[in-house]
C-alpha positions, 0 to 999 in steps of 0.5 A, spaced: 505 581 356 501 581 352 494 581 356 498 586 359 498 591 354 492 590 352 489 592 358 493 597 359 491 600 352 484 599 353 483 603 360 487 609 356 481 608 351 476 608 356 478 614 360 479 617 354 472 616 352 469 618 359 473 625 358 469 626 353 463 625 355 464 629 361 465 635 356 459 633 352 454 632 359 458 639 361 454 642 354 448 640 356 443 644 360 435 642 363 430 643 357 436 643 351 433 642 344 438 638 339 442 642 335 447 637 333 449 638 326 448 630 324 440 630 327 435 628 321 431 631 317 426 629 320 422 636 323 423 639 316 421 633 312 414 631 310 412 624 312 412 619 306 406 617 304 402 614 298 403 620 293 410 621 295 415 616 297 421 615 304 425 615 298 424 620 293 421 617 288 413 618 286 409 613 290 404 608 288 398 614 288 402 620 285 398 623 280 398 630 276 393 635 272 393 636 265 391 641 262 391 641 254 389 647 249 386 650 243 388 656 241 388 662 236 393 667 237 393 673 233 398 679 233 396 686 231 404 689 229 401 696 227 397 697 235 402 692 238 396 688 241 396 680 242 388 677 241 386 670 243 381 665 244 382 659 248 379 652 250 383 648 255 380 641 257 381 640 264 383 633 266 382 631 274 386 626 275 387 627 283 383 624 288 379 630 289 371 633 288 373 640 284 368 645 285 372 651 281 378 651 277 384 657 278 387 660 272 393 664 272 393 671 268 401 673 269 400 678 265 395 683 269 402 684 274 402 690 268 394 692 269 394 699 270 392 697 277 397 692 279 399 692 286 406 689 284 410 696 284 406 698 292 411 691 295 417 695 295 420 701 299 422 707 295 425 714 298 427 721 294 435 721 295 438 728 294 440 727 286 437 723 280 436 724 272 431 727 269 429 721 265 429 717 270 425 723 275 419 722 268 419 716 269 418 715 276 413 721 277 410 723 271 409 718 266 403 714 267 404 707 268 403 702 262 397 698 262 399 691 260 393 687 263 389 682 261 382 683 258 377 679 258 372 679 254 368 672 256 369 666 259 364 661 257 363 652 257 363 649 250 356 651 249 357 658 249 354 659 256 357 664 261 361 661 267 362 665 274 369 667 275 373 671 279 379 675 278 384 676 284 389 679 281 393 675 277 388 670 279 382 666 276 377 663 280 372 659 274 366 656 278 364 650 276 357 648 273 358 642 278 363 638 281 368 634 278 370 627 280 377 623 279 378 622 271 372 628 269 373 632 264 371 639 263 372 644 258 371 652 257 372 657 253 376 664 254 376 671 249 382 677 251 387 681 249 392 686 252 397 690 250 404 688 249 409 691 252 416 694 250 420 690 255 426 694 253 423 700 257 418 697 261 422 690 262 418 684 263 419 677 261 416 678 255 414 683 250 417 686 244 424 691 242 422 696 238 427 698 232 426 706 230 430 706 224 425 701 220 419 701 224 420 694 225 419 689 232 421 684 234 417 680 239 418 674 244 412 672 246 411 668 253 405 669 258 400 670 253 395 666 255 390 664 261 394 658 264 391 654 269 394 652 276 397 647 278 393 642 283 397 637 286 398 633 293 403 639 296 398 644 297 392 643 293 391 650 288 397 653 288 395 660 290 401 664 290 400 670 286 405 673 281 409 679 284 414 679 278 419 675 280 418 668 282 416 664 275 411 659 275 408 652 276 404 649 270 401 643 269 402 638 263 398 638 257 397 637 249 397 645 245 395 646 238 396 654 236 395 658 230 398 665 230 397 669 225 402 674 224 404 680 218 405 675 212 413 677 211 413 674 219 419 669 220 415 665 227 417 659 231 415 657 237 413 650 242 412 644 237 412 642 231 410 646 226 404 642 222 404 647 216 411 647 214 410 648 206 405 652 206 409 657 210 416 656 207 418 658 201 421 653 196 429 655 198 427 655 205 424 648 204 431 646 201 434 648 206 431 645 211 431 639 209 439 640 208 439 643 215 436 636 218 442 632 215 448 637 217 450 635 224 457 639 224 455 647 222 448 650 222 444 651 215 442 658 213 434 658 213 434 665 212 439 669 211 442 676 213 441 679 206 433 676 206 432 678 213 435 685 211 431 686 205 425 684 208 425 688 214 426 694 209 418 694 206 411 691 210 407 686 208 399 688 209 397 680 208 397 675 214 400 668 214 397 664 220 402 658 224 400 652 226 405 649 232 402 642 235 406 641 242 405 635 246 406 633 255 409 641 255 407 645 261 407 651 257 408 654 250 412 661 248 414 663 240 417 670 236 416 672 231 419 678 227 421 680 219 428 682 222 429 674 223 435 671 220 434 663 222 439 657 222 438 650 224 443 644 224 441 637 227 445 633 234 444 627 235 442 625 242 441 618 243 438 614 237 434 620 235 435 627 232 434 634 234 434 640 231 438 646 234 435 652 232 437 659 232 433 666 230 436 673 230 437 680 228 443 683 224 444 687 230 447 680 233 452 677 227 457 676 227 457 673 234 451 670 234 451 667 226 458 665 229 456 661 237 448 661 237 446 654 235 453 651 237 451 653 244 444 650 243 447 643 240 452 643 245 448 645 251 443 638 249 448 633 249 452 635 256 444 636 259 443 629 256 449 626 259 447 629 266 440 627 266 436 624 260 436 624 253 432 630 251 425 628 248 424 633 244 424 635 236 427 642 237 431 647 242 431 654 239 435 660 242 432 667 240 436 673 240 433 679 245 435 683 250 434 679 256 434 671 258 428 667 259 426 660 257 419 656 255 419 650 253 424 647 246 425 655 245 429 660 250 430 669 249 438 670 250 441 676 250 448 678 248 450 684 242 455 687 238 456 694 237 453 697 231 460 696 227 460 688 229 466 689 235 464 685 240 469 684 247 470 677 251 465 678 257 460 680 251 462 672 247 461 669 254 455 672 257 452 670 250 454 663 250 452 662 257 446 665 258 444 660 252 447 654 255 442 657 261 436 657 258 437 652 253 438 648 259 431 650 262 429 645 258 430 640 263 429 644 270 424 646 270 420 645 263 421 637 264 423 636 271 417 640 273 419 644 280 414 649 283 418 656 281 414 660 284 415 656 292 422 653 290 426 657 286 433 654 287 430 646 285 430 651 277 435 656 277 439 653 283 439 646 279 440 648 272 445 653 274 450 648 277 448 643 270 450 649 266 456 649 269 459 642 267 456 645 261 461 651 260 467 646 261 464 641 256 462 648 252 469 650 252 473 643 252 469 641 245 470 647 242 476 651 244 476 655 238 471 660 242 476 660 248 480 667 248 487 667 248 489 666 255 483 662 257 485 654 257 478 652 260 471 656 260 471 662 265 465 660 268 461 665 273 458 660 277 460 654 280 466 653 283 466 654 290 470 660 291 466 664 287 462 664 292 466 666 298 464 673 298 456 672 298 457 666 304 462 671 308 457 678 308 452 681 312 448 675 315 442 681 316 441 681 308 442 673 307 437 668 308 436 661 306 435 658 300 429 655 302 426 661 302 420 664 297 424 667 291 420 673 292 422 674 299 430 673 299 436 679 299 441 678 293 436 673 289 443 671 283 446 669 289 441 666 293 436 662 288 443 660 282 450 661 286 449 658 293 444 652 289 449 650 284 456 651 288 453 647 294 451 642 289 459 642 285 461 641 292 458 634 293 460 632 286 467 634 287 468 634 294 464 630 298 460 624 293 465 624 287 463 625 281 461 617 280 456 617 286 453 624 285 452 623 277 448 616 278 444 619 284 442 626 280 441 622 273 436 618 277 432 624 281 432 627 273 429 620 270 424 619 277 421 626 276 421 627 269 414 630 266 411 630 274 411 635 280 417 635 285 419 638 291 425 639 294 424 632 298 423 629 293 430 631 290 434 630 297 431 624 299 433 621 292 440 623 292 441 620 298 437 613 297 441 612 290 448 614 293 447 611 299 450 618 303 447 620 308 447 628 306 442 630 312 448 635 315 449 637 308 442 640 306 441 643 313 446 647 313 448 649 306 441 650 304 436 651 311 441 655 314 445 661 312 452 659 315 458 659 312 465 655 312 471 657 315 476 651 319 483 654 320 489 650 324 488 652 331 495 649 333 500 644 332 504 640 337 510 636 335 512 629 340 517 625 340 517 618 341 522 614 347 522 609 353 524 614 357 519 616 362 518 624 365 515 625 370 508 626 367 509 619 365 511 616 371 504 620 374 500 616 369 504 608 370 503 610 377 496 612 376 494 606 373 499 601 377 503 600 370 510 598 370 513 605 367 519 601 363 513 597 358 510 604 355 511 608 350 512 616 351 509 622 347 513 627 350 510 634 347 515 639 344 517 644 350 516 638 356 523 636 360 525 630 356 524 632 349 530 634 346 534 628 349 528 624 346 529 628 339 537 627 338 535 620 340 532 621 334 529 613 335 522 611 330 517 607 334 519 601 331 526 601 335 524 601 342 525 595 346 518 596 348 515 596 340 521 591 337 518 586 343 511 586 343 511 585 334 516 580 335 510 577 339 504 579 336 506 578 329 509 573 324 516 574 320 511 575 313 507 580 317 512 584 319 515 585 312 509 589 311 509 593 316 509 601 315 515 604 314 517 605 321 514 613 324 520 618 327 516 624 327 509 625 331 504 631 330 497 632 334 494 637 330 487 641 332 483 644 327 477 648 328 471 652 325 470 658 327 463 657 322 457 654 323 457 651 316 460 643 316 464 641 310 469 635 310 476 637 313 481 637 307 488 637 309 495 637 306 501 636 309 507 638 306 514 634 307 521 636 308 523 633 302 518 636 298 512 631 297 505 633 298 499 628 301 492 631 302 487 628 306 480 628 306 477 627 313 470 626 312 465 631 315 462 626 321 470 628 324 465 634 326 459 630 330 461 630 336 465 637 337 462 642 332 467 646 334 474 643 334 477 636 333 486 633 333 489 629 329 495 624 331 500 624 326 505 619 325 510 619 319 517 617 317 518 624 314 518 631 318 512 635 315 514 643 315 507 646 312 500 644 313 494 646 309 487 647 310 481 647 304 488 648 300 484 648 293 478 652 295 473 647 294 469 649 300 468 655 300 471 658 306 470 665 308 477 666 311 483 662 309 488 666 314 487 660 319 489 655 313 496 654 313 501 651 319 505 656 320 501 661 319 502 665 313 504 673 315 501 677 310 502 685 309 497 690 312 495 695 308 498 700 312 505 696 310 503 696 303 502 703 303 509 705 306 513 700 302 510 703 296 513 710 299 520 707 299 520 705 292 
């Protein structure tokens, strides 16, 4: 009995096997490629080498630039002009003969003769104001472009260079070897713009009613490339949009500004005493021991008399910055300034704020709170921040440089602020803040890669914001018990994921060359990356294996390998299905419940039965029979009403196979029988989250792991057997995958109201 069995057993597996194979060889057609979800990454990843491991890390011959600066800045309040000198010390750490160096010169997208306004289509439509009629067909464009008045060698001999735009190319007077060094010199100026009119990046906000700006400096300065194992010099201009790629190096900066100026910036300010003031002074030292609130600096009554009157002297500030891929500062005489420390591991920083009266009472109120909170989440999600200081400057837009970050967020004049104005102030500095991480820190290519800055740092400014509203609920409003997060949870992303695929492109596309760019570059990055954390790792498993990607590249050059590989060799999760799909494809997730059939269990045989013991020679009397709801002998088998354990057949074949002790603990024994069939109208595979509801009110959820998709993209079952009777199924029923379609999720299939029958119930009423 027993051999029997398990022969006949083993041929219904065996028969069944075969069927499918023969569904899977009927697929496949002379000269088919292998499109199966599941294959590796293998064509769209770069062989591991010595510079860059199989296993995401850097390998034993990984090496980076560095390219450290000296320079002398000076702002002009009354022409609004920037005027530098420079030397960069250029370090050659690669393998390679250089035989010139690139410099970028961001700032020439502003030169009256950029080509950036000619990439876009334009048209004339049948209306527009006259403001904007002016400014599109009558106002001459700014010129905000680098001026270069020489570039030299330390000797003050000229060097050949050529300007491409927003490039330089520096000859060299001769090659330089692995481990040379070379210094040069480089004299400019430009005009700086009004990014609130013009926009930008950078710039100045012009107040009318006392002739004051206050400036928010970044690209600045000639910055050299980046030259790595990748792509050699990076030679992608600036357009405007897709930020940059920077090497490390030291920095010492004098700015000299109009003396009644407040100015902070990248580094340390080595001239501390001979800026501040003696209350200033105590205060600071005051701040440095206050870890619950932040500690006035500068007041608002200072900053509001000191903005009321011009000095005509000068003060210079001296900030030193070391292993920085770049430097930013503002400087302004509106600016009132708070500090308090936080402690981040064994050391503390300094979270900083500087801010106009134009943003109290909101920013006196959350601005360097959000600074504080923002490092420790960061920390806790990556590394311990290392540097002294992270400052959150009040400007009209959001941007981010090393240890400082322009934010936007204000009141009206009268104070009065609404909720989505408090939270796109505190998110947007938990944003930039965070920047500090991704990419100032773990130094991604932006200008290539968008997603490995924007993408990351969206998803970790998402814990964040929880953590944000968690440890301080007093900013939450009534009505809120968690932090309103735009970005994150799967379901935010539904509406982008289900649009029109002609105006969607991957994420591993050019930041300049990607439709819906917030959605592409942060949304889809950081939803996908929340999915595995919440859905598909766990929360243990991700947060090892992201830590160890921050830690493994932090102040060197990753790719997008570097960090897909290391999430999978610290996890042990194969996730190649995953990157495929959600980040070099544009599907989008959509499984629903196909159909549900219900079986009974009995000894008693139908004809469909009979055929298959005839068939395989087998004694109809020894099996057991699943007979399908709507087949002939089903409802005697229901009002039968017997579990599988009751069958004569069952009862004598565990009384044979199985110990008395063992039968104990044997499952509660199965009367009810369900073959489900799911399938997935989307491109996009996702685990299978199922939840089966009970006659009695319970619930069950079960997660079937995405590899229940490898061998049928398009649809799979599953047999169920359960002591209770289920009444309601559920796919996605927490909306964690980001399913486009939730009318195929439910068993029975929910039946909502149309449109037209809302309308004419509503006429009745």
């Amino acid at each position: 009995m027993k051999f029997f069995k398990y022969f006949f057993g083993t041929m219904l597996f065996v028969c069944a096997s075969a069927f499918a194979q023969d569904d899977i060889k009927s697929e496949r057609k002379p000269g088919h490629t292998n499109q199966n979800k599941f294959k590796q990454l293998y064509d769209e990843f770069a062989t591991p080498n010595m510079f860059r491991t199989g296993s995401g890390a850097p390998g034993p011959a990984y090496y980076q630039q560095q390219a450290d600066y000296k320079m002398d800045i000076e702002i002009d309040d009354v022409s609004a002009k920037l005027y530098g000198k420079e030397t960069i010390t250029y370090t050659n750490n690669s393998p390679d003969e250089l035989t010139y160096l690139w410099v970028q010169l961001d700032q020439n997208m502003r030169a009256k003769d950029s080509k950036t306004p000619l990439i876009n289509s334009s048209g004339i439509g049948p209306a527009t104001s006259a403001s904007r009629a002016t400014s599109t067909y009558l106002k001459e464009r700014f010129d905000g472009g680098f001026n270069i008045e020489y570039v030299k060698d330390v000797n003050d001999k000229d060097l050949p260079h050529t300007i491409n735009r927003t490039m330089m190319r520096v000859e060299l007077p001769k090659p330089m070897k692995t481990g040379d060094q070379f210094s040069f010199k480089i004299k400019w100026w430009y005009n700086i713009n009004d990014h609130v009119k013009d926009g930008g990046r950078s710039g100045y906000e012009y107040f009318e009613e006392n002739d004051n700006r206050i400036y928010v400096m970044a690209q600045f300065y000639p910055r050299m490339a980046v030259y790595n194992d990748v792509e050699g010099w990076q030679n992608s201009q600036f357009w405007g949009r897709d930020e940059f790629a920077l090497p490390f190096g030291d920095f010492d900066v004098n700015i000299t500004v109009p003396a009644d100026h407040i100015l902070d910036g990248t580094g340390y300010l080595t001239n501390r005493e001979e800026v501040f003031t003696k209350d200033m002074m105590n205060r600071y030292n005051k701040a440095k021991k206050s870890f619950d609130k932040p500690v006035m600096i500068v007041t608002e009554d200072e900053a509001r008399k000191t903005e009321k009157t011009k000095s005509n002297k000068k003060k210079t500030w001296k900030l030193s910055a070391q292993m920085v891929r770049d430097f930013g500062f503002a400087t302004s005489r509106k600016f009132i300034w708070d500090m308090m420390a936080v402690k981040i591991g064994d050391k503390d920083v300094m979270a900083v704020s500087l801010y106009s009266k134009e943003g109290n009472p909101l920013w006196e109120q959350w601005s360097t709170r959000t600074v504080a909170s923002t490092l420790k989440s960061y920390s806790r999600m990556t590394f311990d921040y290392p540097y002294h200081k992270a400052i959150s400057v009040h400007a009209p837009m959001g941007m981010e440089y090393p240890m400082i970050c322009y934010n936007f967020g204000r009141p009206d004049e009268n104070g009065n602020y609404s909720d989505r104005t408090k939270y796109g102030m505190i998110s947007v500095i938990i944003h930039e803040v965070g920047h500090n991480f991704f990419p100032m820190i773990v130094n991604s290519d932006e200008r290539q890669w968008t997603w490995m800055d924007e993408g990351l740092n969206t998803f970790v400014q998402y814990v964040a914001e929880q953590d944000f509203g968690e440890w301080n609920p007093t900013a939450l409003s009534p009505g809120h018990d968690k932090y309103p997060s735009r970005r994150g949870p799967a379901k935010n992303i539904v509406r982008y994921m289900g649009g029109d695929q002609d105006f969607i492109a991957p994420i591993m596309t050019k930041g300049l060359n990607t439709y819906q760019f917030g959605s592409n570059a942060y949304s889809k990055p950081a939803t996908g990356l929340n999915i595995l954390r919440e859905t598909i790792m766990g929360r243990d498993l991700f947060d090892y294996s992201f830590r160890e990607y921050a830690r493994r590249w932090m102040f060197k050059h990753p790719t997008p390998e570097d960090f897909f590989r290391t999430m999978e060799d610290a996890s042990a999760v194969d996730l190649d299905w995953f990157w495929r799909g959600w980040f070099y494809t544009t599907d989008y997730t959509d499984i629903g419940i196909k159909e549900v059939k219900k079986f009974a269990v009995t000894n008693n045989p139908n004809e469909n039965g009979r055929k298959l013991a005839e068939r395989y020679n087998i004694d109809p009397n020894a099996l057991v029979y699943f007979i399908g709801e709507g087949d002939e002998g089903y409802e005697d088998a229901l009002k039968n009403g017997k579990s599988i354990e009751d069958l004569p057949t069952v009862k004598e074949y565990i009384m044979d196979n199985f110990t008395p002790e063992q039968q104990k603990n044997m499952k509660k024994s199965p009367k009810y029988f369900y073959q489900v069939t799911f399938d997935k109208p989307g491109g996009l595979v996702m685990p299978l989250i199922v939840q089966y509801e009970y006659a009695d009110g319970s619930k069950e959820k079960i997660t079937y792991p995405a590899q229940i998709w490898r061998l049928n993209d398009k649809e799979v079952s599953r047999a169920l057997a359960t002591d209770k009777e289920i009444v309601a199924i559920t796919v996605d029923p927490d909306l964690e995958t980001a399913d486009i379609d939730t009318s195929n999720n439910s068993w029975p299939r929910e039946t909502k109201e149309s449109d037209f029958d809302k309308f004419k119930n509503k006429i009745k009423d």
